[in-house]
N, C-alpha and C positions, 0 to 999 in steps of 0.2 A: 353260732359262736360269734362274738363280737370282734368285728374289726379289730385289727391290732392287737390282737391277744396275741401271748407268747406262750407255746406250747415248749416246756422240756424236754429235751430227746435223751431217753435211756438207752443201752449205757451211751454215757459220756466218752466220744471216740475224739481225741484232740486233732486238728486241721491243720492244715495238710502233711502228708508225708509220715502218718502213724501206722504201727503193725496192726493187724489185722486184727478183729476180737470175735474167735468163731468163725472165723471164715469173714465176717462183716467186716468193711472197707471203711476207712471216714466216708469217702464221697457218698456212699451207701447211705448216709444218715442226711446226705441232702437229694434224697428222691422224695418226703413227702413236700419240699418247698418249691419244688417243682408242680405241684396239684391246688396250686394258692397264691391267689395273689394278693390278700388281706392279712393275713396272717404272720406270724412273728417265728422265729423257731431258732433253737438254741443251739444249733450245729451249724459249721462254716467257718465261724469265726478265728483270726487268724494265732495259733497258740504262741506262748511266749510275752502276750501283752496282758498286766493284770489283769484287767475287768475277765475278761475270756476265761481267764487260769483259774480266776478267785467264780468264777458261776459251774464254771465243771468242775470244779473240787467239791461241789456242793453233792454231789453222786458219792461221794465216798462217804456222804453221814449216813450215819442211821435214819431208817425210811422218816420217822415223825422230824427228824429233824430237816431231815431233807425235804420235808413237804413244809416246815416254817419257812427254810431258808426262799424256796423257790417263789412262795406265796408272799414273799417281800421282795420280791422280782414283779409282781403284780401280774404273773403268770395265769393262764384260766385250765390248765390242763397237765397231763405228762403223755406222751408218748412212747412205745416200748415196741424198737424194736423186736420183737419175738426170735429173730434167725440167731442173733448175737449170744442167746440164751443155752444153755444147757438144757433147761427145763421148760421150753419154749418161752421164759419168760412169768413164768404161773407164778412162783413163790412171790416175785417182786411185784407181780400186779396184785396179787391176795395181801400184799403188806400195804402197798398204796390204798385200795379198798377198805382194809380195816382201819387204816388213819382217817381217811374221808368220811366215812361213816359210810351207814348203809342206803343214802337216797345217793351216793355219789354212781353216776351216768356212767359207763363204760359200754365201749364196743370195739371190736375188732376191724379192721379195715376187709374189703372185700376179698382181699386173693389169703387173709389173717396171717398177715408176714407182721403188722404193726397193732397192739394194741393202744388206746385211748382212754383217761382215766381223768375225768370233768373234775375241776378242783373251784368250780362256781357254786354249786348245789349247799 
């Protein structure tokens, strides 16, 4: 992955001090920027201030649009929580996957609490 990519983090949990989504915490959504020191990630930021409100509002579109919006972020990827999910997360990564098409990269992190969905390919 190239330096300085901004990876999106699914779902969108606003910072600091939001209810919990499944049991999942905001802070929860800054454990993979703790595993990088190159990389960009769409969680942290502080809610309240446009830029922040107007990039996680972008969760609430429908998946193709939300892969336009993000991909004008100059984002290279999305991230999915899996625990935050009902359904571990499946339906939203098979909708990601069908917008990308079929060379697009995807893997699971090792302990598969986080999937990863290449949006370079």
């Amino acid at each position: 992955m190239a330096p300085a990519c901004l990876l999106y983090q699914l779902p969108y949990i606003p910072f600091p001090e939001s209810p919990p989504v499944n049991g999942v915490t905001d802070a929860d959504e800054l454990r993979p920027f703790l595993h990088s020191t190159t990389l960009r990630w769409s969680a942290g930021g502080i809610k309240g201030r446009a830029p922040i409100d107007d990039v996680g509002a972008y969760a609430d579109l429908p998946v193709p649009a939300m892969v336009m919006a993000v991909r004008g972020l100059g984002a290279c990827g999305f991230v999915v929580d899996r625990a935050a999910f009902t359904d571990d997360g499946e339906a939203l990564l098979a909708q990601l996957k069908s917008v990308l098409g079929a060379d697009a990269v995807s893997f699971d992190s090792p302990d598969g609490r986080f999937g990863f969905v290449d949006m370079t390919t």
